[in-house]
N, CA, C and O atoms as a printed pandas DataFrame, in Angstrom:
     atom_number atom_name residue_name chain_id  residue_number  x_coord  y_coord  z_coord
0              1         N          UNK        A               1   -6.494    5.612   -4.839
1              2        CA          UNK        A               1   -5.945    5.397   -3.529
2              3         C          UNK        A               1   -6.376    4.010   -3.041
3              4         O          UNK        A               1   -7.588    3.807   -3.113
4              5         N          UNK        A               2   -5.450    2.795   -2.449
5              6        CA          UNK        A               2   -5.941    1.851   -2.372
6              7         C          UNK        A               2   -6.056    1.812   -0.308
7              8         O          UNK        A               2   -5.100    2.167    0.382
8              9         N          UNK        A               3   -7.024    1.454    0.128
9             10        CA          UNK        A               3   -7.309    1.558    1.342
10            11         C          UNK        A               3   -7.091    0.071    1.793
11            12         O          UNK        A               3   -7.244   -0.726    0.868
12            13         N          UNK        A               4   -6.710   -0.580    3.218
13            14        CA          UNK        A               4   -6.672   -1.505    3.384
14            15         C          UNK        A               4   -6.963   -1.838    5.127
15            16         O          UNK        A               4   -6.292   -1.172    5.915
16            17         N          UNK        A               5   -7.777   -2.676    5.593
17            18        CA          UNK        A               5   -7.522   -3.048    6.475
18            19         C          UNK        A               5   -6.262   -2.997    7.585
19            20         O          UNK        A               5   -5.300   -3.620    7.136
20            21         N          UNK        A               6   -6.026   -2.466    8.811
21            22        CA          UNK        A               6   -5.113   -2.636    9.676
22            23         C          UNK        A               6   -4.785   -4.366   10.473
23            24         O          UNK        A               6   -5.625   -5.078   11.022
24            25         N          UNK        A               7   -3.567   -4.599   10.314
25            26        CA          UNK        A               7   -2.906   -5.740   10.796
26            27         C          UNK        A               7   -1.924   -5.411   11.764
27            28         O          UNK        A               7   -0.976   -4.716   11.397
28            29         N          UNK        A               8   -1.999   -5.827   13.037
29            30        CA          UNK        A               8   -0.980   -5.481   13.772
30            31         C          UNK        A               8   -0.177   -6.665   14.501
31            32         O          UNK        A               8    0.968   -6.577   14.944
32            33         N          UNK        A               9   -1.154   -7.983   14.540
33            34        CA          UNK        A               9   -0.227   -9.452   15.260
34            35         C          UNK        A               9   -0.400  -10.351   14.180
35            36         O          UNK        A               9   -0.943   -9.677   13.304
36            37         N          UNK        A              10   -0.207  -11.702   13.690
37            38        CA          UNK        A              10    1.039  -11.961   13.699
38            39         C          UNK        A              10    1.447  -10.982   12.022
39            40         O          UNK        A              10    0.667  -10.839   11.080
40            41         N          UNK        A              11    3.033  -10.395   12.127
41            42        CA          UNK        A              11    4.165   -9.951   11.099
42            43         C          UNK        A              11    3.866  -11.464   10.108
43            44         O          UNK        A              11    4.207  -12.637   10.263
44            45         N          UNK        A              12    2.954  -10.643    8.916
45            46        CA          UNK        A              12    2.623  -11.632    7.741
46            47         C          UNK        A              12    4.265  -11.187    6.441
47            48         O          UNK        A              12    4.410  -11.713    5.338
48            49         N          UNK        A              13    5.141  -10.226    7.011
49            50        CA          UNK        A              13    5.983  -10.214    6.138
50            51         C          UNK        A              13    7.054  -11.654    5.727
51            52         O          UNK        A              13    7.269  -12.639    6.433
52            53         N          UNK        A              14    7.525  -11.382    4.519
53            54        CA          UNK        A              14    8.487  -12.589    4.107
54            55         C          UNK        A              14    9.709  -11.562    3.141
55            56         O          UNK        A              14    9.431  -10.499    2.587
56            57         N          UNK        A              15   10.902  -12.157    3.152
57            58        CA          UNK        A              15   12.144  -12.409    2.655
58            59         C          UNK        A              15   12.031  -12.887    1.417
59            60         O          UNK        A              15   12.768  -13.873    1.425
60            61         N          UNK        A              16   11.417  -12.762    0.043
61            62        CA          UNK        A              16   11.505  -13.266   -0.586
62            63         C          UNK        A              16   12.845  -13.395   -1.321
63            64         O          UNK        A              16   13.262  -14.496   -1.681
64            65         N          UNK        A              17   13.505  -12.267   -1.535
65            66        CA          UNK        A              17   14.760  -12.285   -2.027
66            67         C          UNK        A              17   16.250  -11.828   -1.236
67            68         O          UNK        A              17   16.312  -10.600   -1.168
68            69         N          UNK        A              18   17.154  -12.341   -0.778
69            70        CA          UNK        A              18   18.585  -11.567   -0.508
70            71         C          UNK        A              18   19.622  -11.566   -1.032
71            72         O          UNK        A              18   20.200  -12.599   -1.370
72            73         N          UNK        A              19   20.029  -10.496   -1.191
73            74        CA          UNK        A              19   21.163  -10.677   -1.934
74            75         C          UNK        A              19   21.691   -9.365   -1.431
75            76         O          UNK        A              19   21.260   -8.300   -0.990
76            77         N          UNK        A              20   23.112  -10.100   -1.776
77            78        CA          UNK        A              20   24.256   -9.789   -1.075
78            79         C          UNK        A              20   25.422   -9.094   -2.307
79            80         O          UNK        A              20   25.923  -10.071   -2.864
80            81         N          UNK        A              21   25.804   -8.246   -2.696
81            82        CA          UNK        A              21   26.754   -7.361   -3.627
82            83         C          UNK        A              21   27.713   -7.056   -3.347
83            84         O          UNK        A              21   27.882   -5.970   -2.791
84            85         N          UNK        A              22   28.909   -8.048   -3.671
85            86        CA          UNK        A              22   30.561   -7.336   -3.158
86            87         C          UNK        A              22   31.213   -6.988   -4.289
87            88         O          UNK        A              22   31.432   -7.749   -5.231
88            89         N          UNK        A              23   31.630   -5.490   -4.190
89            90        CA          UNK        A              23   32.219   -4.859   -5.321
90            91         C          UNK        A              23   33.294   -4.869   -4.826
91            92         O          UNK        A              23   33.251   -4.197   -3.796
92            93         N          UNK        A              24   34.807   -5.503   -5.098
93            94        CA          UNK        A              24   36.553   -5.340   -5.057
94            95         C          UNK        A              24   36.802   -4.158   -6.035
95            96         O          UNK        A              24   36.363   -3.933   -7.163
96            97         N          UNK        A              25   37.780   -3.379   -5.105
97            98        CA          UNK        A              25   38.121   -1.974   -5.422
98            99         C          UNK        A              25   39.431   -1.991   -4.744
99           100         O          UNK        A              25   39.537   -2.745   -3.776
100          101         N          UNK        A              26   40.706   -1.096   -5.191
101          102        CA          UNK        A              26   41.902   -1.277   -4.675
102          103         C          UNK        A              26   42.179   -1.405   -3.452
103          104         O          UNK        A              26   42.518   -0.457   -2.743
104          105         N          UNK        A              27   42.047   -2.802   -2.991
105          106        CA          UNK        A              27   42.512   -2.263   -1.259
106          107         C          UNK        A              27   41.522   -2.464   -0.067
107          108         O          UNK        A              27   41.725   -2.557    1.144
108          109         N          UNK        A              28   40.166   -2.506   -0.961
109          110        CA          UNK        A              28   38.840   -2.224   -0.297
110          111         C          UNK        A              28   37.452   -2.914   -0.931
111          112         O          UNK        A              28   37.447   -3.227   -2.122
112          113         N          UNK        A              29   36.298   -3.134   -0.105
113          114        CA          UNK        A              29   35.394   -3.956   -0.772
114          115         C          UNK        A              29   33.838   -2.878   -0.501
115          116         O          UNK        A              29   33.478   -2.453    0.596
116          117         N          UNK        A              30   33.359   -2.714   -1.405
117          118        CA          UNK        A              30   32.280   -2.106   -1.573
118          119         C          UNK        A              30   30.970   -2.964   -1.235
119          120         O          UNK        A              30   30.898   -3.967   -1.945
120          121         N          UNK        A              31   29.827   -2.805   -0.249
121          122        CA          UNK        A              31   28.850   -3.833    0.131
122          123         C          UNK        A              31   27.785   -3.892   -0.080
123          124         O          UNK        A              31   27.256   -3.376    0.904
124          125         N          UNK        A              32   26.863   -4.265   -0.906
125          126        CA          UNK        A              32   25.499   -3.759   -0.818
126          127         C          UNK        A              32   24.352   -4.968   -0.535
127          128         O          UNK        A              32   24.579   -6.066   -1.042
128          129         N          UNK        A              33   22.769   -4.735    0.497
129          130        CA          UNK        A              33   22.877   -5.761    0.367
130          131         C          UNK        A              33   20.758   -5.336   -0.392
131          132         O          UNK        A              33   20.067   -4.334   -0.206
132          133         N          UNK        A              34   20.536   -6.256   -0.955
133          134        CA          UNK        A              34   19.014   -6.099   -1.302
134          135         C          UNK        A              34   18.618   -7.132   -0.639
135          136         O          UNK        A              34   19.184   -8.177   -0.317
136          137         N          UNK        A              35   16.917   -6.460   -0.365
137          138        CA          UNK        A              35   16.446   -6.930    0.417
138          139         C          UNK        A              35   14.443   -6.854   -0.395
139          140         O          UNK        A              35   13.700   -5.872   -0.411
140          141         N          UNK        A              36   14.215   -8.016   -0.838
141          142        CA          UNK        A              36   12.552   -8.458   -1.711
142          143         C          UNK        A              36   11.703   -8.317   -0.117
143          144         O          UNK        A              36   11.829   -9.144    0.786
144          145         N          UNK        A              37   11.188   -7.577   -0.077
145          146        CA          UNK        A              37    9.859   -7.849    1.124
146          147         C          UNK        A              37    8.843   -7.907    0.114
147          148         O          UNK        A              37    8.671   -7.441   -1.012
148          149         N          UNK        A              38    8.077   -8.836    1.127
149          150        CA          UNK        A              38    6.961   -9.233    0.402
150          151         C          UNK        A              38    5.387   -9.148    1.786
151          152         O          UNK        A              38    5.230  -10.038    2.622
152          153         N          UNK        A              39    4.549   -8.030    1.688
153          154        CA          UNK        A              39    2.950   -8.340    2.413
154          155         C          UNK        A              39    2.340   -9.000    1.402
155          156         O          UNK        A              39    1.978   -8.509    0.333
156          157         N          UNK        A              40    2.178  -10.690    1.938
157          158        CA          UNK        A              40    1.529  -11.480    0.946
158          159         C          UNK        A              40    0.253  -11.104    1.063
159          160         O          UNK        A              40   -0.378  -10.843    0.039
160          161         N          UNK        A              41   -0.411  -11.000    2.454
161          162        CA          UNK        A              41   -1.461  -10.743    2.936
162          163         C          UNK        A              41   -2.634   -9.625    1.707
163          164         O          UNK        A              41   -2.337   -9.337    0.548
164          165         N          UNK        A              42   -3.922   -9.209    2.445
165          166        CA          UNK        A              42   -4.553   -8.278    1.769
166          167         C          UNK        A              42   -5.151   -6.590    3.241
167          168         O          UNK        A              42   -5.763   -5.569    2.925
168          169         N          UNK        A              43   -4.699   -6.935    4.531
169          170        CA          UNK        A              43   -4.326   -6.112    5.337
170          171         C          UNK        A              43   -3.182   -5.630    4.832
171          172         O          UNK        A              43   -2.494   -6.159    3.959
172          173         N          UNK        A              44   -2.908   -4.206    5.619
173          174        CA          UNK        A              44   -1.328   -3.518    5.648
174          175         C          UNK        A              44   -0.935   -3.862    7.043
175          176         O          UNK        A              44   -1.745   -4.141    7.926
176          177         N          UNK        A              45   -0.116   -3.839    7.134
177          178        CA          UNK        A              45    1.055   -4.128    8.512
178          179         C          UNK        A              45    1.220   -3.594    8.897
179          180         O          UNK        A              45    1.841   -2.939    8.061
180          181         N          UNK        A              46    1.260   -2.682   10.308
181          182        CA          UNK        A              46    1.241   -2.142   11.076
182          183         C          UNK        A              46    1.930   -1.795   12.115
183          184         O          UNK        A              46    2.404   -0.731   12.512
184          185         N          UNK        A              47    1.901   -3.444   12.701
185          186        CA          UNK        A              47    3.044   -3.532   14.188
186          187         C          UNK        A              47    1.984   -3.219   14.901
187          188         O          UNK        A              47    0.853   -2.801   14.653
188          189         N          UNK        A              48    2.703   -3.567   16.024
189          190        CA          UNK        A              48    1.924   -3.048   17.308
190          191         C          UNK        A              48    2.729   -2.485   18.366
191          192         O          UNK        A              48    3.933   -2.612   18.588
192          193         N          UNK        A              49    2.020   -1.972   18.847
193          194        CA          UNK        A              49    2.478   -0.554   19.965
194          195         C          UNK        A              49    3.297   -1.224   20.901
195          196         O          UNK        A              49    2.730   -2.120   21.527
196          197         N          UNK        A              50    4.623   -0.993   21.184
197          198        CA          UNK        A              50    5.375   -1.759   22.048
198          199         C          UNK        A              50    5.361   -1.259   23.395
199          200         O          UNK        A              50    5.063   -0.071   23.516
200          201         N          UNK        A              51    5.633   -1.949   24.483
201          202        CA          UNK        A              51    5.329   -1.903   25.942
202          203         C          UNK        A              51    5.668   -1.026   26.279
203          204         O          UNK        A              51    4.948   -0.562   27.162
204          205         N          UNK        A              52    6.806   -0.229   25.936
205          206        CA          UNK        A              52    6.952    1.182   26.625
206          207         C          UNK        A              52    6.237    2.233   26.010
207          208         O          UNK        A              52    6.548    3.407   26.213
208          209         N          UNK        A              53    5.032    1.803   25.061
209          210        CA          UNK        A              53    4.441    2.726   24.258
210          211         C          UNK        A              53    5.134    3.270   23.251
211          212         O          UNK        A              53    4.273    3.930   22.668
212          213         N          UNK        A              54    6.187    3.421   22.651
213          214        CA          UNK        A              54    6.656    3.919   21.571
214          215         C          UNK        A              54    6.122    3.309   20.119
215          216         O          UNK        A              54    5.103    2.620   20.082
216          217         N          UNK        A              55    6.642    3.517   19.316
217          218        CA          UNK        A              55    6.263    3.181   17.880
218          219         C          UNK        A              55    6.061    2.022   17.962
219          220         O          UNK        A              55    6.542    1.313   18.845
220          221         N          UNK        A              56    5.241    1.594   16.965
221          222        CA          UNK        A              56    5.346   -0.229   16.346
222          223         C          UNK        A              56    6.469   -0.039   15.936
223          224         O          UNK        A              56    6.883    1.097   15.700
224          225         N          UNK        A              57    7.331   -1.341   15.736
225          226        CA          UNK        A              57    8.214   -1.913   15.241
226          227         C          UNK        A              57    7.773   -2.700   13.852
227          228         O          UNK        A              57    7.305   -3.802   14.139
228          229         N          UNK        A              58    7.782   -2.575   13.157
229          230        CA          UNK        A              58    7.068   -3.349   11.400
230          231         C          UNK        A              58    8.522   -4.274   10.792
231          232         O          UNK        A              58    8.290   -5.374   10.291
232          233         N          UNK        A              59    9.936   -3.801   10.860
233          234        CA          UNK        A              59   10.945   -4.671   10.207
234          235         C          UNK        A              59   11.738   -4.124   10.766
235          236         O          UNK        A              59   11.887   -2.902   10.737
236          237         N          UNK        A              60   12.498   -5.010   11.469
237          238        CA          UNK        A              60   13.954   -4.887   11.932
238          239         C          UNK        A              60   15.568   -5.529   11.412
239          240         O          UNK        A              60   15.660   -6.744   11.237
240          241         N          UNK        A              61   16.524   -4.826   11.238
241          242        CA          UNK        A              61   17.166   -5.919   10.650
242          243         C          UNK        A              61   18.601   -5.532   11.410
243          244         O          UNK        A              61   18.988   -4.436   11.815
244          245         N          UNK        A              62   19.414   -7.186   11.461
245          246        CA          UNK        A              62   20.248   -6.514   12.443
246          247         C          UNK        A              62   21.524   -6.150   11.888
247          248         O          UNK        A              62   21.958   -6.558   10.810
248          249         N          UNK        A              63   21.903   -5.634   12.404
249          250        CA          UNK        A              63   23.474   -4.849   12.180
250          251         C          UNK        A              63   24.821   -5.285   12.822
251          252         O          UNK        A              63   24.999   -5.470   14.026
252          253         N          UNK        A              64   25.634   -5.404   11.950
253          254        CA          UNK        A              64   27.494   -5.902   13.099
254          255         C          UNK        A              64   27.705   -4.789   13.843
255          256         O          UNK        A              64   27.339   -3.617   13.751
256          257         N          UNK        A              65   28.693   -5.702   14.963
257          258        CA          UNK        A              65   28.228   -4.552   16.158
258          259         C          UNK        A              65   29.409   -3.296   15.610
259          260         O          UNK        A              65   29.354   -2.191   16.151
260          261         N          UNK        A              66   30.281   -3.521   14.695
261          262        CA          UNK        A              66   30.869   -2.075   14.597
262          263         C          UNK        A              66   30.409   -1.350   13.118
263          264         O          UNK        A              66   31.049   -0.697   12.293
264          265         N          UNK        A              67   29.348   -1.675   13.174
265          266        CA          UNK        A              67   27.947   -0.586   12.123
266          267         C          UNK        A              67   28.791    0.883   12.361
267          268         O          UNK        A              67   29.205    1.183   13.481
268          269         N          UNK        A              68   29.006    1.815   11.094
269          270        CA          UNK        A              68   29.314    3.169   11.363
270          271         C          UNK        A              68   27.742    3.659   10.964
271          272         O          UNK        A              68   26.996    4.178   11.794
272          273         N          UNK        A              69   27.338    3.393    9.459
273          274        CA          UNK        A              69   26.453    3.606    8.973
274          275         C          UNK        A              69   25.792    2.996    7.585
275          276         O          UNK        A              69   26.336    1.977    7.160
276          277         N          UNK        A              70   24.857    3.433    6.961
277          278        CA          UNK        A              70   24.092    2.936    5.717
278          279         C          UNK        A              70   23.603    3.851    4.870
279          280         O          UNK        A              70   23.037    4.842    5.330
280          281         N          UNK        A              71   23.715    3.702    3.745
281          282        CA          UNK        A              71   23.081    4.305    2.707
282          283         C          UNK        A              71   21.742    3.663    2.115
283          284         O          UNK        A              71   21.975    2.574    1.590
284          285         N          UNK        A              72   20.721    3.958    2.075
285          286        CA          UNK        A              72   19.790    3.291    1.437
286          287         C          UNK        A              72   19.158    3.757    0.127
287          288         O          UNK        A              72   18.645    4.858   -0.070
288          289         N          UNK        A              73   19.294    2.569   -0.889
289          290        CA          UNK        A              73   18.902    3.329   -2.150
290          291         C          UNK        A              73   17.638    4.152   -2.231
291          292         O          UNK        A              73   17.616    4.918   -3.195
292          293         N          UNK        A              74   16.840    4.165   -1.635
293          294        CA          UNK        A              74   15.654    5.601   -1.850
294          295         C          UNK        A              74   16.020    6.127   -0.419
295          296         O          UNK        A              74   16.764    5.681    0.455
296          297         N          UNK        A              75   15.202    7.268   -0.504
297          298        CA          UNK        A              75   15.540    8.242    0.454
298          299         C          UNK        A              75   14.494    8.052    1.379
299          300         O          UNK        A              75   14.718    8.123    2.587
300          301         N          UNK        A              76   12.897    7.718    0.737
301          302        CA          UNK        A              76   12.142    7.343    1.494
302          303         C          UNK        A              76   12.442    6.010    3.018
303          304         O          UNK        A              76   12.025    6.163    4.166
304          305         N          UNK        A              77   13.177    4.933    2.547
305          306        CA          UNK        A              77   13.718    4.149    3.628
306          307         C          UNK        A              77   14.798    4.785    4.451
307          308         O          UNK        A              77   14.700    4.622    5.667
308          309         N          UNK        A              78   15.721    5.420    4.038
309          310        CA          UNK        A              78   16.406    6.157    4.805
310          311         C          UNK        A              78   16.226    7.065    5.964
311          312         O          UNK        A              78   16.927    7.028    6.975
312          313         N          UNK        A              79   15.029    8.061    5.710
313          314        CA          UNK        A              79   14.429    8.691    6.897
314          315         C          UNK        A              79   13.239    7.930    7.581
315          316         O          UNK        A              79   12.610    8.592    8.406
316          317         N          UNK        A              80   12.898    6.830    7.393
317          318        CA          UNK        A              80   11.832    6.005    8.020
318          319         C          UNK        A              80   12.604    4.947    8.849
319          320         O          UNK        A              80   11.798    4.351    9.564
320          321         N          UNK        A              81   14.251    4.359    9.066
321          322        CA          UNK        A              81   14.702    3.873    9.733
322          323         C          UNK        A              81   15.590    4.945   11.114
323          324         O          UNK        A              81   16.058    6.064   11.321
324          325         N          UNK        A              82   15.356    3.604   11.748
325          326        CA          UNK        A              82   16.365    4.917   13.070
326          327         C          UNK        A              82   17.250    3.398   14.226
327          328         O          UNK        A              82   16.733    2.367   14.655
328          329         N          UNK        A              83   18.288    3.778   14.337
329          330        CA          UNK        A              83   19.237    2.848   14.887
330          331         C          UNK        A              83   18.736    2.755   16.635
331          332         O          UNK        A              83   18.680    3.841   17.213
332          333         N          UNK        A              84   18.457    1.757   17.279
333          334        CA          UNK        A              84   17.884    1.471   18.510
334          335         C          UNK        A              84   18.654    0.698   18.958
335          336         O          UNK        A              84   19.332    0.241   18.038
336          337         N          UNK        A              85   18.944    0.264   19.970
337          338        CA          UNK        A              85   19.652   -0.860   20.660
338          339         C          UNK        A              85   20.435   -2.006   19.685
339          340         O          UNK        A              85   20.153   -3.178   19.434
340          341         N          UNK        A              86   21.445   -1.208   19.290
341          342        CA          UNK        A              86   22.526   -2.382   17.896
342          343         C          UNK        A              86   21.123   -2.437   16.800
343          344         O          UNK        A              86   21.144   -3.516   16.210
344          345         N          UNK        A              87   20.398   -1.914   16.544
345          346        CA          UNK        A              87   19.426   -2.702   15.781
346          347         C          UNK        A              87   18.765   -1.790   14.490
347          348         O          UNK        A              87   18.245   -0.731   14.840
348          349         N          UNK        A              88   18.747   -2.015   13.458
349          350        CA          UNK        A              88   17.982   -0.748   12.724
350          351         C          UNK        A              88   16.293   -1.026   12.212
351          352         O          UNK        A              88   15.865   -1.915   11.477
352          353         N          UNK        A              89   15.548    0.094   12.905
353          354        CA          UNK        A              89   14.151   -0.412   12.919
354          355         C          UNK        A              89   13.887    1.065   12.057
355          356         O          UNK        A              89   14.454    2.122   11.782
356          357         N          UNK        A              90   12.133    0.062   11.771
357          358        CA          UNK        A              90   11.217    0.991   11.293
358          359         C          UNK        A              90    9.778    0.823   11.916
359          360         O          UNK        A              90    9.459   -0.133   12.623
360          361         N          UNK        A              91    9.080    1.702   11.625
361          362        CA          UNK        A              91    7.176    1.689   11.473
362          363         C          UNK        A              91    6.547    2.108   10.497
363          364         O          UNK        A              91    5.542    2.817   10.549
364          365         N          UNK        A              92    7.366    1.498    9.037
365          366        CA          UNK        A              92    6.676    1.814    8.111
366          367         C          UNK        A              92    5.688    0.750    7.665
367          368         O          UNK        A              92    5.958   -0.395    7.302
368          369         N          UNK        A              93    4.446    1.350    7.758
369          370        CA          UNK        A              93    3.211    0.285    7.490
370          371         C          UNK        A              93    3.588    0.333    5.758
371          372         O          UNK        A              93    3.940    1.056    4.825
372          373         N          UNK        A              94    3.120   -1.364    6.263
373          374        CA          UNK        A              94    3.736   -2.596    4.887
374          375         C          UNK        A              94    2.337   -2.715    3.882
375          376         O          UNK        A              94    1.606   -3.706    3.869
376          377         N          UNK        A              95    2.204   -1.910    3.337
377          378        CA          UNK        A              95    1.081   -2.495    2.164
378          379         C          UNK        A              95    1.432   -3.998    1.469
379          380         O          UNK        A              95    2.533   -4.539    1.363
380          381         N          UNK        A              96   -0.323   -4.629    0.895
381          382        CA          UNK        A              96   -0.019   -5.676    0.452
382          383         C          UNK        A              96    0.668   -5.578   -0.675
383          384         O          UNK        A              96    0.309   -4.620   -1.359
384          385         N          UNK        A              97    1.808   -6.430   -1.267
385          386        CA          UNK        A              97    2.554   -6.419   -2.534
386          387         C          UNK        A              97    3.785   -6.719   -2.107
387          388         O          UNK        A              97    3.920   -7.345   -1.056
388          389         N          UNK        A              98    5.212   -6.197   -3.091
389          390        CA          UNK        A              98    6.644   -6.761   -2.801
390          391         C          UNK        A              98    7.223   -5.243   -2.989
391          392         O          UNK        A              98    6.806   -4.406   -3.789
392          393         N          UNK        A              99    8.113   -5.123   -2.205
393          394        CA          UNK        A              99    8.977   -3.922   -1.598
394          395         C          UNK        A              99   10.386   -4.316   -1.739
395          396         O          UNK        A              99   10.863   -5.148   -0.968
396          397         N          UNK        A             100   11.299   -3.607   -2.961
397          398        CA          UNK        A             100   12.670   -3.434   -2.544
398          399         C          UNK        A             100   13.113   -2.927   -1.834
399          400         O          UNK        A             100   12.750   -1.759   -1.700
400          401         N          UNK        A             101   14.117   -3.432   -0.970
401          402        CA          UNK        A             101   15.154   -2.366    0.153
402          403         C          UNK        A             101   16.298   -2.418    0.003
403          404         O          UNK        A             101   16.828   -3.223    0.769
404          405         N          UNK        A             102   16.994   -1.889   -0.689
405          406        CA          UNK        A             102   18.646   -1.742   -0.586
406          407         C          UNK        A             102   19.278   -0.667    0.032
407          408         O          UNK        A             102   18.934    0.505    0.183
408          409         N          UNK        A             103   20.821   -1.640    0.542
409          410        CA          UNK        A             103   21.161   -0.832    1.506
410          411         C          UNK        A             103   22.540   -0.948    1.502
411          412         O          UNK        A             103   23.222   -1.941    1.756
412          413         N          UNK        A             104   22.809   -0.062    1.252
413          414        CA          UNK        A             104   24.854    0.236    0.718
414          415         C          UNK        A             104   25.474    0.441    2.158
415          416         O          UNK        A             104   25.031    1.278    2.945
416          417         N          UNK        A             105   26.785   -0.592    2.499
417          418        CA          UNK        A             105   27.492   -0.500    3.402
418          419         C          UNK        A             105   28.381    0.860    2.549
419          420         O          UNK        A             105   28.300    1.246    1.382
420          421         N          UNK        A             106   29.221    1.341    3.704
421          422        CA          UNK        A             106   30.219    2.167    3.376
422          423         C          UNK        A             106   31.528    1.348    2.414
423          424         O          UNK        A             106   31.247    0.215    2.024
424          425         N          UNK        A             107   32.573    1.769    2.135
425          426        CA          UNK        A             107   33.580    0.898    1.702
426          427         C          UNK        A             107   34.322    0.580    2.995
427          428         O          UNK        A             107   34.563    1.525    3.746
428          429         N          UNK        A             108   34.794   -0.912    3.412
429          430        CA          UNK        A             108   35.461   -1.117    4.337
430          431         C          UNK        A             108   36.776   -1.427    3.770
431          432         O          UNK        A             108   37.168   -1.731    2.643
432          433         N          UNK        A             109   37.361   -1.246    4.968
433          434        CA          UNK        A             109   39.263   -2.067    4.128
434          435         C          UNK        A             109   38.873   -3.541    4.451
435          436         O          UNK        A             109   38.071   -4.020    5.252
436          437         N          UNK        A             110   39.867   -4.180    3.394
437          438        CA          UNK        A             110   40.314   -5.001    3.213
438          439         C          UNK        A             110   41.730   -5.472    4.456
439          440         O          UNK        A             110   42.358   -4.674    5.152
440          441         N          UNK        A             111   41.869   -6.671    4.412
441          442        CA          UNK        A             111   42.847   -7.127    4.884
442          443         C          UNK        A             111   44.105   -7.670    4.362
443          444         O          UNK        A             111   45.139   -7.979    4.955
444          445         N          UNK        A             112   43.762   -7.721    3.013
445          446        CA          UNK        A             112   45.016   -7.085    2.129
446          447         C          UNK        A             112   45.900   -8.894    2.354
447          448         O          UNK        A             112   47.115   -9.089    2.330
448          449         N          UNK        A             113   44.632  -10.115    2.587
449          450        CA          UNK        A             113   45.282  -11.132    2.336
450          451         C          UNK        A             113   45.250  -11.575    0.643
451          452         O          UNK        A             113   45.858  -12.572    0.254
């Protein structure tokens, strides 16, 4: 079990990788996008307790405003995010190391130019 120090100011996370996946399908485009997090640090991440007292906030990422929904390749990110003000957050404390996140749009239509 690796134990680590608590970090809650400043968000030592980074972006190491994005990428972006458009699959063309008749009519329609399939979306996916990955996402490399990286706690370079040797604390875990935490967040801190936001002013109305609710959860830390640890990674937010934002969403177009006509978002229906997301699929995320593990299931673990899936029930650890929750949609807030246009926005999809978590409080999952960030151990040190690199974290995939992928996250499958639905299929949208095309515009069929």
């Amino acid at each position: 079990m690796e134990v680590c120090d608590p970090l809650t100011d400043p968000c030592p996370l980074l972006a190491r990788r994005h990428d972006i996946e458009v699959e063309p399908l008749e009519g329609m485009l399939r979306v996916r996008e990955v996402l490399e997090i990286e706690n370079p640090g040797k604390a875990c991440y935490v967040g801190k307790v936001s002013d109305d007292g609710g959860e830390p906030v640890t990674l937010q990422l934002s969403i177009p405003a006509d978002f229906i929904r997301a699929t995320f390749d593990k299931e673990f990110y899936g029930r650890r995010f929750s949609l807030r003000s246009g926005k999809l957050l978590t409080s999952i404390p960030w151990t040190p190391g690199i974290r995939e996140l992928g996250i499958a749009c639905p299929v949208v239509p095309t515009c069929g130019c």
